[in-house]
C-alpha positions as CSV (number, residue, x, y, z in Angstrom):
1,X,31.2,31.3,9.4
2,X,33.3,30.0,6.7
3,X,35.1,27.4,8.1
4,X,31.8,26.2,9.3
5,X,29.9,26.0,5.8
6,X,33.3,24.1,4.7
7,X,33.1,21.8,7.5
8,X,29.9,21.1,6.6
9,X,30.1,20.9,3.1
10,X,33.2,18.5,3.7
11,X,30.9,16.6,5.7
12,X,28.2,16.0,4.0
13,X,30.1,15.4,0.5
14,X,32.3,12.4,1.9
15,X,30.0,9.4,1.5
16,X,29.2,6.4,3.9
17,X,31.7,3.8,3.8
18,X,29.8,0.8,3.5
19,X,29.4,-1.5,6.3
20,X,29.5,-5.0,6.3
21,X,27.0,-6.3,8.9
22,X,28.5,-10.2,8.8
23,X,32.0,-9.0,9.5
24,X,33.1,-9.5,13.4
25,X,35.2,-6.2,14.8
26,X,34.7,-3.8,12.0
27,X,35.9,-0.7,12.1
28,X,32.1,0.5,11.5
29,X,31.1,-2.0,13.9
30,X,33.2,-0.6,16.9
31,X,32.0,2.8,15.7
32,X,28.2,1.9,15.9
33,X,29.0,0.9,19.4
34,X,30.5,4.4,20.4
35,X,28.0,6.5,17.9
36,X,24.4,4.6,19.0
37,X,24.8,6.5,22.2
38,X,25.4,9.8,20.9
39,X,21.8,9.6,19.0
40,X,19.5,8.2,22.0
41,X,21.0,10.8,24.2
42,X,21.3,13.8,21.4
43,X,24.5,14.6,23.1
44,X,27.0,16.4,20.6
45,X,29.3,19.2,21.9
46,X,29.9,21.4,18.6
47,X,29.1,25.5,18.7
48,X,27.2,24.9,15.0
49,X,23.5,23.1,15.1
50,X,24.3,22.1,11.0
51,X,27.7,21.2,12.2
52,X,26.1,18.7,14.7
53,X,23.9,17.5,12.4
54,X,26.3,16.2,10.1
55,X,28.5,14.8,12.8
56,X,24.7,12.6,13.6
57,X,24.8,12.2,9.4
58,X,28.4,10.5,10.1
59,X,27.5,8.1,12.9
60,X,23.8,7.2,11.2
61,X,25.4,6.3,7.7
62,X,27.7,3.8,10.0
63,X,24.9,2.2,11.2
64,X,23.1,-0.7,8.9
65,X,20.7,-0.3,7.2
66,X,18.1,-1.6,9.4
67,X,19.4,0.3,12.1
68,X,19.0,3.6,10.0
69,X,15.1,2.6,9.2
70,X,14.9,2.6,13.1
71,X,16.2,6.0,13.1
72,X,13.8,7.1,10.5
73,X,11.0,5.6,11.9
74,X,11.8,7.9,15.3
75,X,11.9,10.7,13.7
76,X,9.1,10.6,11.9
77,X,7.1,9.7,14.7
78,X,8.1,13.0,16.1
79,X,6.6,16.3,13.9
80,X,8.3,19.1,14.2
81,X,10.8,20.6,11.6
82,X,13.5,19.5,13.2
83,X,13.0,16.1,13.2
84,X,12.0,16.4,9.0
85,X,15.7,17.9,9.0
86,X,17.2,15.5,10.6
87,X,15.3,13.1,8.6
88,X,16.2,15.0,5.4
89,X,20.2,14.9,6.6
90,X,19.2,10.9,7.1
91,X,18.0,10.4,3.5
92,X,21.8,11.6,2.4
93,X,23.1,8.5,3.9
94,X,21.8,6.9,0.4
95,X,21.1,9.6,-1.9
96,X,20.3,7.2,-4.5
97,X,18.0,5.2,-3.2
98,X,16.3,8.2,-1.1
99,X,16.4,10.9,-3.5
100,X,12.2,11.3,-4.2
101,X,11.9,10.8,-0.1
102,X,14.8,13.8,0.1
103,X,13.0,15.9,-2.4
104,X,10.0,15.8,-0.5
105,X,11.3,16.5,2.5
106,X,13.4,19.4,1.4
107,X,9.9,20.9,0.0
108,X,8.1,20.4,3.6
109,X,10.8,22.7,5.2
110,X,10.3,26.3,6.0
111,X,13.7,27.7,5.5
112,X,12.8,30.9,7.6
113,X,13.4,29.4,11.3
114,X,17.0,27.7,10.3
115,X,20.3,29.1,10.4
116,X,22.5,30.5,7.1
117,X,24.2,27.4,7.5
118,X,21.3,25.3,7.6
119,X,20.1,27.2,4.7
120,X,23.4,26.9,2.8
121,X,23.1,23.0,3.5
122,X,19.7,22.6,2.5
123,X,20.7,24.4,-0.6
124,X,23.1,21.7,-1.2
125,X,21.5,18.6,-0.7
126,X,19.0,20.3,-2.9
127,X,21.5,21.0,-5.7
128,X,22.8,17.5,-5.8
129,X,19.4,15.9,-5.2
130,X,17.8,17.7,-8.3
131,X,20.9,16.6,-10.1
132,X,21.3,12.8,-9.1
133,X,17.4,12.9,-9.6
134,X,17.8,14.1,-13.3
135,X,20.8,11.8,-13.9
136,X,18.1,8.9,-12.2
137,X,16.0,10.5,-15.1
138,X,17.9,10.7,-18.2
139,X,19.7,6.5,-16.7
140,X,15.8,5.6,-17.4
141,X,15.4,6.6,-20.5
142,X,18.4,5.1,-21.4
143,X,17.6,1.9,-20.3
144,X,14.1,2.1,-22.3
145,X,15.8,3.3,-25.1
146,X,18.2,0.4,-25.1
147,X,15.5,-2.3,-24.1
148,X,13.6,-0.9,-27.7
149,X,16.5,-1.5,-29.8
150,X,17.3,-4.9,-28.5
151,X,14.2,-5.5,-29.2
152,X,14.2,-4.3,-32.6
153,X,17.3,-6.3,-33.2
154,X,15.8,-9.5,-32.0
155,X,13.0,-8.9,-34.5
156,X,14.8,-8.1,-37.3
157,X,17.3,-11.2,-36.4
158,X,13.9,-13.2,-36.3
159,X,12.8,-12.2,-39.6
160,X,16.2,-13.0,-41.6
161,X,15.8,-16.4,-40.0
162,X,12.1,-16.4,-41.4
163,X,13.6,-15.7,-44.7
164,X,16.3,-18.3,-45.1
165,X,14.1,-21.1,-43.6
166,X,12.7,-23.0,-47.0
């Protein structure tokens, strides 16, 4: 049970390589042509239901953007908790940009019907999510903090050129 958690873990903490869509035989590009079929048919041969999951985590953040807002789109139309998982697992794809959606989903879950595993995962993504969203947090103030004393600079700037203009 372990191993599994690790492989999970190892999983989920390796990011998405980017892909570039205008690039003719990527390596992500021959990927998405192996991996699209392994989500329309839901066919993955692993013992662990979190270990498949992040195996469908690997192939969706190959996919383009566009191509992952499909996915999304599926899933929601579907309403059970094991779509909002997979949904949530989706959102980790590009955990800055989908940190609130994460959050939210992570919330909707009822973590009695999933697996230690599951759990242990959900308690991850939750970790890091609470942290990249205070980091997203504390980057904002910053940025207003810094806007404020550019500004201030700019007026005091202003007013010494007031002064020495006869």
């Amino acid at each position: 049970m372990k191993i599994n958690l690790l492989i999970a873990s190892f999983f989920l903490l390796c990011g998405c390589a980017p892909v570039n869509e205008n690039h003719q035989g990527s390596a992500p590009e021959k990927a998405n042509q192996k991996v699209a079929p392994a989500f329309k048919s839901g066919a993955i041969d692993t013992p662990e239901p979190a270990i498949a999951l992040l195996a469908k985590r690997q192939a969706w953040c190959l996919l383009p953007e566009t191509e992952r807002l499909q996915v999304d789109a599926a899933l929601r139309a579907q309403t059970d908790e094991n779509s909002a998982f997979q949904r949530l697992i989706l959102t980790t794809c590009a955990p800055e940009k989908y940190a609130k959606q994460s959050h939210a989903l992570i919330s909707t879950l009822d973590l009695q019907g999933f697996s230690e595993a599951e759990r242990a995962l959900l308690t991850l993504i939750n970790d890091a999510n609470r942290s990249l969203l205070q980091t997203l947090h504390e980057r904002d103030l910053l940025r207003t903090k810094l806007r404020n004393t550019i500004d201030g600079i700019s007026n005091i700037e202003a007013q010494i050129i007031d002064n020495e203009t006869p």
